[in-house]
N, C-alpha and C positions, 0 to 999 in steps of 0.2 A: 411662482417659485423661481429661484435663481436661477435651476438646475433647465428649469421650462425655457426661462430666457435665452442663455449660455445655448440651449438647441437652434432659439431665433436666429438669434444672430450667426450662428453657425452655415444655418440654410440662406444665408444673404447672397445672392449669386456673386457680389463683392470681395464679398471678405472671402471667401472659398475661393475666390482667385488669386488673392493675396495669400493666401495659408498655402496654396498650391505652390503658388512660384517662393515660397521663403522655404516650405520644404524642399523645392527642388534646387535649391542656393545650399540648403544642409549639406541636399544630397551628392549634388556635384562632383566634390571630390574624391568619394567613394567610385560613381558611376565611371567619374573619368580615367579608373586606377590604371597604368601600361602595366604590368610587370618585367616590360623591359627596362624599364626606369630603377631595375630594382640593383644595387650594389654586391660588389658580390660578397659572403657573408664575412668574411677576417676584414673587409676594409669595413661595413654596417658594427662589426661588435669585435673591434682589435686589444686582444687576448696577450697579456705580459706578465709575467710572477716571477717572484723574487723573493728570496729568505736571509733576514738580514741579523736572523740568531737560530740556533739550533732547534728553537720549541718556538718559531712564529714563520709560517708562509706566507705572505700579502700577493693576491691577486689583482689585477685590474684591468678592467673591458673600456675602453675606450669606445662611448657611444654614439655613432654619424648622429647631424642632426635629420628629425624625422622619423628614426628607428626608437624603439625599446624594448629592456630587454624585464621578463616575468623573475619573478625572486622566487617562487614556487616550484620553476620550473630550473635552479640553477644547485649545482652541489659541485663538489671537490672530495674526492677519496683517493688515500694515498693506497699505492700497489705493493707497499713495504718498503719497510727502511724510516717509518714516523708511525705513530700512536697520536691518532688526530682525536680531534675533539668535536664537538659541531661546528661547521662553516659560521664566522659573523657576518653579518650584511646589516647596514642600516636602514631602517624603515623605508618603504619606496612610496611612491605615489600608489594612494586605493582610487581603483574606478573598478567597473563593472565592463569585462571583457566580450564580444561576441561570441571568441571560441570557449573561454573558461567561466566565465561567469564574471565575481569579487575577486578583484586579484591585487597585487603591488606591484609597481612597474620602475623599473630605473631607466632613467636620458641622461644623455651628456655623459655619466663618468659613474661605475659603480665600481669601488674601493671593498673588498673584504679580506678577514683573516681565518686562518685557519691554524689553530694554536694544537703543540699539542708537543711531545719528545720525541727528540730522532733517537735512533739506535745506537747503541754506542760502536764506533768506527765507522758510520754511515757516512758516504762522501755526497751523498746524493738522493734524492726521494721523488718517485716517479707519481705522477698524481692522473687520474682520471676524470677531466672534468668536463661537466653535464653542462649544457645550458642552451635556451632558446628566445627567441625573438621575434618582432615582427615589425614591419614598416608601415610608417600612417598613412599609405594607399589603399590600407586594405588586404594584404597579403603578408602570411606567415612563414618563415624558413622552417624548414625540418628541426626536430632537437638537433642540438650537435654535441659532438664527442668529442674533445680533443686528449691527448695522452703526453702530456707535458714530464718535462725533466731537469727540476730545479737542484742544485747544487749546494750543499750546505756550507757553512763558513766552519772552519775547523778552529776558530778564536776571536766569535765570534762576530766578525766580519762579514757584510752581507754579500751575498753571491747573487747571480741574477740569473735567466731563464734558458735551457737549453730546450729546442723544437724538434722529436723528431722528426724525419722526413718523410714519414707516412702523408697520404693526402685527407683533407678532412673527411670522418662520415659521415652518408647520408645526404649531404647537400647536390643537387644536381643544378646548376645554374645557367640562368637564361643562356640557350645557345650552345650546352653543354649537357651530355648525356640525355638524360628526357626532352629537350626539346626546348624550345621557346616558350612557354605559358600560351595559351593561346585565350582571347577574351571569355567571359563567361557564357555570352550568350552562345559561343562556338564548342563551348568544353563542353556542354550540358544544355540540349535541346528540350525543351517539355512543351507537350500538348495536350490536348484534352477534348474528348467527341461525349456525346450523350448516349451512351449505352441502349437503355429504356427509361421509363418513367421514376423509375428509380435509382438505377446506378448512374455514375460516370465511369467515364474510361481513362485514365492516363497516361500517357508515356514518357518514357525519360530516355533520352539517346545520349549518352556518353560518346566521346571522343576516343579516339583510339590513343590508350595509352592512359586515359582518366577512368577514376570510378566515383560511385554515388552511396552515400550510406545511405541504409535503410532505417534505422534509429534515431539519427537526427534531420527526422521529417516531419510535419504535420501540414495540414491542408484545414481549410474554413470556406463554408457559404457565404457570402454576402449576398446583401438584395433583395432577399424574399425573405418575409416572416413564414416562422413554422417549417423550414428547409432548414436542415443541420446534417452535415458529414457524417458518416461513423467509420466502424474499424478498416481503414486502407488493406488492402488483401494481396498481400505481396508475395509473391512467388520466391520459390528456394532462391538463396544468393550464395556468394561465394563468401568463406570463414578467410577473414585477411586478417594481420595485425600489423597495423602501422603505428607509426612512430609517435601521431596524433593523439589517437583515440584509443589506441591499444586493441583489443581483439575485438572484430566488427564484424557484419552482415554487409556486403558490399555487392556490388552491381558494376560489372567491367562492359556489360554488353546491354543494347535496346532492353527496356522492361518494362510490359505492361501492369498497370496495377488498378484492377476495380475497385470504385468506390462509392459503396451503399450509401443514401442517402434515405432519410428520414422526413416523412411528410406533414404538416399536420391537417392538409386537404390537398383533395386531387384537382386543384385547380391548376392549367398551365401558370408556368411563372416563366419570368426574367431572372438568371443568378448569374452569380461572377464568381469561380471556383480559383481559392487563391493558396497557392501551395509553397511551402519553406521548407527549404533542404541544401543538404551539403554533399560535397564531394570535393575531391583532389587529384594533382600530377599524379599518376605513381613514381616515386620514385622523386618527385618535386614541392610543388608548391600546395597547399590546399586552403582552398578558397573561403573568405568568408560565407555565412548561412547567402541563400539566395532564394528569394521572392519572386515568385511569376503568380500572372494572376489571365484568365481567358474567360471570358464572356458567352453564357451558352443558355437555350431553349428551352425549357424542359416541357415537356408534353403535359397531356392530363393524364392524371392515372387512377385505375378501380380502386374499388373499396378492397379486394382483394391484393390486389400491390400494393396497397398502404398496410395493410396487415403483417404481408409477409418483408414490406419494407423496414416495420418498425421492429422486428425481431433480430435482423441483417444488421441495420445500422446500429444498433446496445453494443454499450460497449468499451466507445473510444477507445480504439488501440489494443485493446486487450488480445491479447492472444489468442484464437479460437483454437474449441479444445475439437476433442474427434469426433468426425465427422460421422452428422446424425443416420448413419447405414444403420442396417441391421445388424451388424459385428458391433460398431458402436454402441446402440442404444443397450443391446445384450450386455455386455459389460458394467453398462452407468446402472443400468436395471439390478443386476445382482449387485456392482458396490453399496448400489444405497439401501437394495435389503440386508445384507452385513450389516451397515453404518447402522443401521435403525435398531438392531437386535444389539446391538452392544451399548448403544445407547443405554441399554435399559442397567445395565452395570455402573453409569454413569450417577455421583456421589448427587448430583443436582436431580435426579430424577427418584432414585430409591427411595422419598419420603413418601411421594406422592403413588410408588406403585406398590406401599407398604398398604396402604388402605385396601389398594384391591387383592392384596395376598388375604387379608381378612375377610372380603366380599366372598371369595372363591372358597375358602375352609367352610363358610357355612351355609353354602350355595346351594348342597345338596342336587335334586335334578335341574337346578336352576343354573348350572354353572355353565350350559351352553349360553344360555339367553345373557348371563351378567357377560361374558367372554366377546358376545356378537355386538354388542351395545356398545362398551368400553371401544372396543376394533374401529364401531362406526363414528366414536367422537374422533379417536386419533386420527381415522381418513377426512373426517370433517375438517378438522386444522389444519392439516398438511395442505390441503386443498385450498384451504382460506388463506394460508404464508403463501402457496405457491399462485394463489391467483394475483394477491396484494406485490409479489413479486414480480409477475408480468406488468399490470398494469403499474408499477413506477418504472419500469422497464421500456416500456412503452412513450413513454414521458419524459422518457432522456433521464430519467434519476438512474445513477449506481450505487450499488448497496452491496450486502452482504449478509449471509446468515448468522442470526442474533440481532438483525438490526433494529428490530422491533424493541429490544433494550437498552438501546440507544435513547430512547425518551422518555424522561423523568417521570410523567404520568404513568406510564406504563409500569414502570420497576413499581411506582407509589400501591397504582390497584396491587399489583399482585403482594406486595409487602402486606396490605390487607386483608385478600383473600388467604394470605398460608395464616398469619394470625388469626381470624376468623376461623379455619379449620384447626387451627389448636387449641381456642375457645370452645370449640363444638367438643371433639376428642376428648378436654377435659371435663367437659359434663357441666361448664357457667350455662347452655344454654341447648335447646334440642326442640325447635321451632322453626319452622322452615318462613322467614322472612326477609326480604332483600339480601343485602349480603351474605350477612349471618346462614340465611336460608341455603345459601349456595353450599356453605361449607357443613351446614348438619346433612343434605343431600348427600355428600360424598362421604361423611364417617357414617353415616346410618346404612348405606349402601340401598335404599329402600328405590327399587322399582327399574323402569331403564333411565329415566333421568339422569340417578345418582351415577351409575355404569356411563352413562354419554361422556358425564359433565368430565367423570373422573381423568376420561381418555386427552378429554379437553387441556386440562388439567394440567397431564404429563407432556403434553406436547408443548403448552408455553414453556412450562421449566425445563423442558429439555434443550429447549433453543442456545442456550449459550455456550450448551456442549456439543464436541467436534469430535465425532468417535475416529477410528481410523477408517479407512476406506468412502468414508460420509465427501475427502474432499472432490478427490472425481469425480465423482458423482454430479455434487451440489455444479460443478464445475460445468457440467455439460446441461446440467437444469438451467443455471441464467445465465444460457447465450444459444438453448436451443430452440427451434421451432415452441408454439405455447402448445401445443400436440404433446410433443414428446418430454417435454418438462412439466407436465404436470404429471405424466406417466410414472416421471423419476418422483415426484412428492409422493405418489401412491404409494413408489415399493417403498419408501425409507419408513413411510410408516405402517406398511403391513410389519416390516421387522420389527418395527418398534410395542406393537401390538401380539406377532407370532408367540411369544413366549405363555402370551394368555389363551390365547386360540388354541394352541396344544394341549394347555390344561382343562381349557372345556368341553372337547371334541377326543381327547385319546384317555379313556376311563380310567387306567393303566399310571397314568401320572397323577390324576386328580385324586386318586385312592392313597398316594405319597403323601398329600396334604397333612397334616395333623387334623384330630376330631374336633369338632365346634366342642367348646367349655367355656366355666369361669373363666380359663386363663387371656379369653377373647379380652372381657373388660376391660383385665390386665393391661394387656397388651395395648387396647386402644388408648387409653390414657399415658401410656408409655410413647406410643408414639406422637403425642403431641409434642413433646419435645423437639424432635427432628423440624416439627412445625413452627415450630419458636425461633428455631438456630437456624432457619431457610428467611423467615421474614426481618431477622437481624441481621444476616447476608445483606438481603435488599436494600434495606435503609443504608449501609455501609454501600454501596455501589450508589446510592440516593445520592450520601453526601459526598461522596467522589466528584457526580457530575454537578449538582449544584450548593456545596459546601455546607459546614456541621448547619446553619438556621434549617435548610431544609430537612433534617432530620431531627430536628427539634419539633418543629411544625406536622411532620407526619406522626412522632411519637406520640401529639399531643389529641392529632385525631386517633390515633389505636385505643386510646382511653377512653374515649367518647365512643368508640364504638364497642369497645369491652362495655362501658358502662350503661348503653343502649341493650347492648344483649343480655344483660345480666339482667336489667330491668321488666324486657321483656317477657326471658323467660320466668319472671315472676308473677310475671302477670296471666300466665299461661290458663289456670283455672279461675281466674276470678274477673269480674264485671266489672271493670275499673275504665269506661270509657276514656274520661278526662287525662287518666293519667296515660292509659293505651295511646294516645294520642302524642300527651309529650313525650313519650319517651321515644314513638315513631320521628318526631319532630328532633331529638336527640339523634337516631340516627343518621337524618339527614343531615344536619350539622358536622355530623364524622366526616362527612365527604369535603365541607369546604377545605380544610387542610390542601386536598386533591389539585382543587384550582388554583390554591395558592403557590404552589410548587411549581406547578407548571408553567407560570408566570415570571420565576425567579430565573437571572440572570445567571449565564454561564461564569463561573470562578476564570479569573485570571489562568493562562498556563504556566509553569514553569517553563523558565529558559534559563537555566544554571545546570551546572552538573550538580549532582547527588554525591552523596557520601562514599556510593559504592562507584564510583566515575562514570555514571552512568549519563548520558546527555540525551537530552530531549530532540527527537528525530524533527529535521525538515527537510522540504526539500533544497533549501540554501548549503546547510550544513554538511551533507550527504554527497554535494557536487565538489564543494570545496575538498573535503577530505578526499573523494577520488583523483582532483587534479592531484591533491598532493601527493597520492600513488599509496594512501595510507591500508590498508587493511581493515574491515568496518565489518562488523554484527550488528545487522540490524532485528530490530523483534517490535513487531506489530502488538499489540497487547490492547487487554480493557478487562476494568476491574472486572463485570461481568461474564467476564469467560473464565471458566475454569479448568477445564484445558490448559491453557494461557497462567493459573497458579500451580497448577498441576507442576507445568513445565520449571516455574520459576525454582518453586521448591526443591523439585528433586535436582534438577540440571545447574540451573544459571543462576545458583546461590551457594554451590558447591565450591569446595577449592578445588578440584581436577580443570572446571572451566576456568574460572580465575585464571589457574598458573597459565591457561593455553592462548587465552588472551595477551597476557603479559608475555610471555615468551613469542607471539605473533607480532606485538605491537600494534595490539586493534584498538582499536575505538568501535565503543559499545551504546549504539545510538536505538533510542527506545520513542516509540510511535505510540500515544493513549488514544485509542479508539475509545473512549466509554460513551462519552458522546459523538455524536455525529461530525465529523473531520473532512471537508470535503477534500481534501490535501491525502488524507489518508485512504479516504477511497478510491482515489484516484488511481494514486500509487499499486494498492490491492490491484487493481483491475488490469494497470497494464502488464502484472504479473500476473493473470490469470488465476489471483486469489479471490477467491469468496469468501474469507473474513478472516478472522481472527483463531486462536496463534497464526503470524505470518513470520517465517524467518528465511534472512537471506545473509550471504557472506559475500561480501566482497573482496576478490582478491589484491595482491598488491600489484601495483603499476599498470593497474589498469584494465579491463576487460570484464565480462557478463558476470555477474554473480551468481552463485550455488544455493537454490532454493531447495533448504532442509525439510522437513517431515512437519506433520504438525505434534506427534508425540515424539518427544525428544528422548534419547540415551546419551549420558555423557559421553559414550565412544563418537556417536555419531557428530557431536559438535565440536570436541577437541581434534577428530580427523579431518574435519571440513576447515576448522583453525590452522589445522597444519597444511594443508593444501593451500589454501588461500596464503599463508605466509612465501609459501616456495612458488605460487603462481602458476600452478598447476591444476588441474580439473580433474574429478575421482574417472 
């Protein structure tokens, strides 16, 4: 294969000498950067404006060669005495920057206007203007501020630029206030020792007078298979806000920072721990990302180090939530028994706990045993999500709660099974065979089977709902010890379960029931409906993730298996081998639909805005708009969660949001989790989300964003709107 080849040649001790020294010819200019070499910044970007009619300002930076200046990062706002318009600038050069990302960039000469009416009697209009730069060494100036005072032509006549004598902001230059820049390797010392068999150790030594973000760091293994980094464990920093990055986690002083690593054998290895991060002058210059990389031992380690390695390192970044004490675990323990009891109020679960409100009316003294049964399927699941949790957990996968609905197979069975129980319900069939047999089990309520499967049941359809209190919870489940996180699946589904447990164990409630009658029938065929409108959900989330054929093809198998069960349960009394056979052979055929689904190709995403200006979340999109200092809502979403429609509906399809968006000047960037996104999990994770709704605000010019609730009030998001627009934090 090419791709085999392309490795050959790669490993030529030749060419790897060649590719080494042509990158280190790349790299040269950067490594060799002086920052004494650096200009100081009026002669790098020399600033003149002039107004040559009443309603036009023309500015103009004169660019050294070498230097260039960001268009994103440049504005003009008058202090009064003009009614300006937007600044014009002409298209710059697009490349992709180290510090911003996609940016436009102007050299040599940027010319722009700023049009708009002076005041009448105005002799003059004071302007504030923004702007920054950087030089092709590899080093950036500070924003800068200048507060200019252009004179207007009273007939008109152009005037030209008065300065005042203020000195510039913000700039401190070589040799002047902060200091000389001093090389990188002297601003920002790092090492790195082997902890034990599983962590490393690192340290960062700042210089006096520099700091280091915390944010824009990341670290990688090389060298060994099956050795992978996980979450860096960084100690409290200090809250700065620079001029850069806006509000930060920064490090002025020495900081140690462990970091878990992940094994996939205790064999010693060879690795090379290679860490990128930034930092700045205070007060000066700040430095391109910067790359070290150290070479280290690592020991052999037990089975038990690998164990407790692989729970440390999950994660990537993520945040870790509180610490698994006994205060800790106490708390996650009760959130997730709430989260589970309310669960049961939950519109995606009520179909399926309608069955057992019928099981229990006519329980009689059985309604311990229907009560204990039903408890022990729900603990069975919980058990089953949380073990399936650990072990992708284990394996370096990140996920989230509902993510079992993330695969088209999945949503397909269950679209079958709720059809299936509302075939049974309605009386086409009551013969306990494969599918079919599952779903007469659970409307006939007959034995502990039917009570297991039911509890079974509730627990998958309960997955896509997010009660409140569920997310601490779920939050301390996938990142704690596999101890204590399965602890947490137990309570969420005693909650989930208590509301039956009550009824079968306190006489006093289950004597509330209504009496077993006719109106049972009733009822059960009444409730097939909700069984109808649950499996037509499904295929709607079907064809979400792999568009309307796939919900053609699974409709087309629900008819083959209606027509399978109809046949059989006709055949219930009578001796009809041959045909018992086909119609068994029918409903095998219902399933192929299943594989073919599961086969089909994910739909294109959108990358357009919507009707309602809504754009499709990246993370290209999300960075860009931050440089630009814009204001952003962002909302994690998938069709599958309902929660997440819950939200849309009442809150973020309201005009209260609307106007508070519009009046913020946000941009409204939407993430479709329905399938698996590994972009989106990511993002989840380093915000210490376990799935979906996920909402965050970012504010403007810059700084950490305000992670909302998962149940939304439109007070709650129109005042996180209004904070974010003034730059402020509740």
């Amino acid at each position: 294969m090419p791709t085999d080849r392309l490795r050959r040649w790669l490993a030529h001790p030749a060419l790897a000498l060649v590719a080494g020294a042509l990158l280190a010819l790349v790299a040269a200019p950067s490594l060799a950067a002086d920052p004494d070499d650096l200009l100081p910044v009026d002669e790098a970007f020399a600033l003149t404006a002039s107004a040559p009619s009443r309603d036009r300002i023309e500015l103009e930076w004169k660019i050294a060669d070498g230097y260039y200046l960001y268009r994103h990062r440049t504005s003009a706002t008058p202090l009064g005495g003009f009614s300006a318009g937007t600044l014009q600038m002409p298209d710059g050069k697009r490349h992709v920057d180290e510090f911003f990302g996609e940016v436009e960039t102007y050299r040599g000469r940027l010319q722009a206007v700023l049009p708009g009416v002076a005041d009448a009697g105005a002799g003059s209009v004071t302007l504030e203007v923004k702007y920054q730069g950087c030089a092709d060494i590899g080093v950036c100036y500070p924003p800068q501020k200048r507060t200019l005072t252009v004179s207007l032509p009273a007939d008109g006549g152009a005037t030209g630029l008065v300065l005042p004598g203020a000195a510039p902001r913000g700039l401190r230059l070589p040799g002047v206030g902060a200091g000389a820049p001093l090389p990188e390797a002297q601003a920002f010392g790092f090492e790195a020792i082997v902890g034990d068999a599983t962590t490393l150790l690192l340290r960062f030594t700042p210089a006096e007078g520099y700091y280091l973000y915390r944010d824009r760091s990341g670290f990688r293994i090389e060298g060994a298979a099956g050795v992978a980094a996980g979450a860096p464990r960084w100690p409290e920093g200090t809250r700065y806000n620079d001029d850069y990055f806006g509000d930060q986690v920064v490090y002025f002083d020495q900081v140690d920072v462990p970091l878990p690593l992940s094994r996939a054998d205790g064999e010693p290895a060879e690795v090379r721990v290679v860490a990128t991060f930034q930092g700045c002058q205070d007060g000066g210059i700040c430095y391109p990302p910067m790359t070290r990389s150290v070479s280290l031992s690592l020991p052999a380690a037990s089975a038990a180090e690998l164990a407790l390695a692989a729970d440390a390192a999950a994660g990537n970044a993520a945040p870790r939530p509180a610490a698994a004490t006994g205060t800790g675990l106490l708390l996650a323990l009760l959130m997730a028994l709430a989260g589970g009891v309310i669960l049961n109020l939950m519109p995606c679960v009520l179909p399926v706990l309608a069955l057992k409100a019928l099981s229990l009316a006519d329980s009689g003294e059985r309604a311990r045993s229907h009560a204990l049964w039903y408890t022990a399927g729900v603990l069975a699941s919980f058990l089953a999500v949380g073990a399936l949790v650990l072990a992708l957990r284990a394996a370096g996968q990140a996920l989230g709660w509902g993510f079992q609905l993330q695969q088209p197979l999945v949503v397909a069975v269950l679209a079958y099974v709720m059809f299936a129980v509302g075939l049974s319900l309605s009386g086409v069939f009551s013969i306990g065979l494969g599918l079919a047999g599952a779903g007469q089990s659970l409307a006939a309520r007959q034995g502990p089977a039917g009570d297991f499967m039911t509890g079974v049941l509730a627990v998958v359809i309960a997955s896509p709902c997010t009660a409140p209190f569920m997310v601490a919870a779920l939050a301390f489940a996938f990142t704690a010890p596999a101890a204590l996180a399965m602890l947490v699946f137990l309570a969420l589904g005693l909650g989930l379960a208590l509301p039956f447990l009550l009824i079968g164990f306190v006489p006093a409630l289950a004597r509330r029931l209504p009496r077993p009658g006719a109106w049972m029938d009733t009822l059960k065929q009444v409730l097939a409906f909700p069984m109808y409108l649950t499996a037509v959900w499904l295929l709607w989330v079907l064809g979400q993730q792999r568009g309307v054929d796939a919900i053609a093809i699974a409709l087309g198998g629900l008819v083959l298996l209606a027509l399978a069960a109809w046949w059989l349960s006709r055949l219930r009394f009578r001796k009809a081998p041959l045909q018992r056979v086909l119609a068994l052979a029918l409903l095998l055929l219902a399933a192929w639909p299943l594989a073919i689904v599961a086969r089909m190709p994910v739909p294109a995403p959108a990358t357009a805005a919507s009707a309602d200006g809504i754009e499709p979340w990246s993370p290209e999109r999300l960075a860009e708009l931050r440089a630009e200092g814009r204001v952003v809502f962002v909302d994690m979403t998938a069709d599958w969660c309902v929660t997440c429609k819950a939200n849309e509906k009442a809150v973020l399809s309201r005009a209260p949001f609307k106007d508070a968006m519009r009046d913020a000047d946000a941009v409204f960037l939407q993430g479709d989790w329905t399938s698996a996104d590994p972009r989106i999990t990511d993002f989840l994770g380093a915000h210490g989300a376990v799935g979906v709704p996920f909402y965050i605000v970012y504010p403007a010019g810059g700084g950490e964003g305000e992670v909302l609730p998962t149940v939304l009030t439109a007070n709650i998001v129109v005042d996180a709107l209004r904070r974010a627009a003034a730059g402020t934090r509740p």
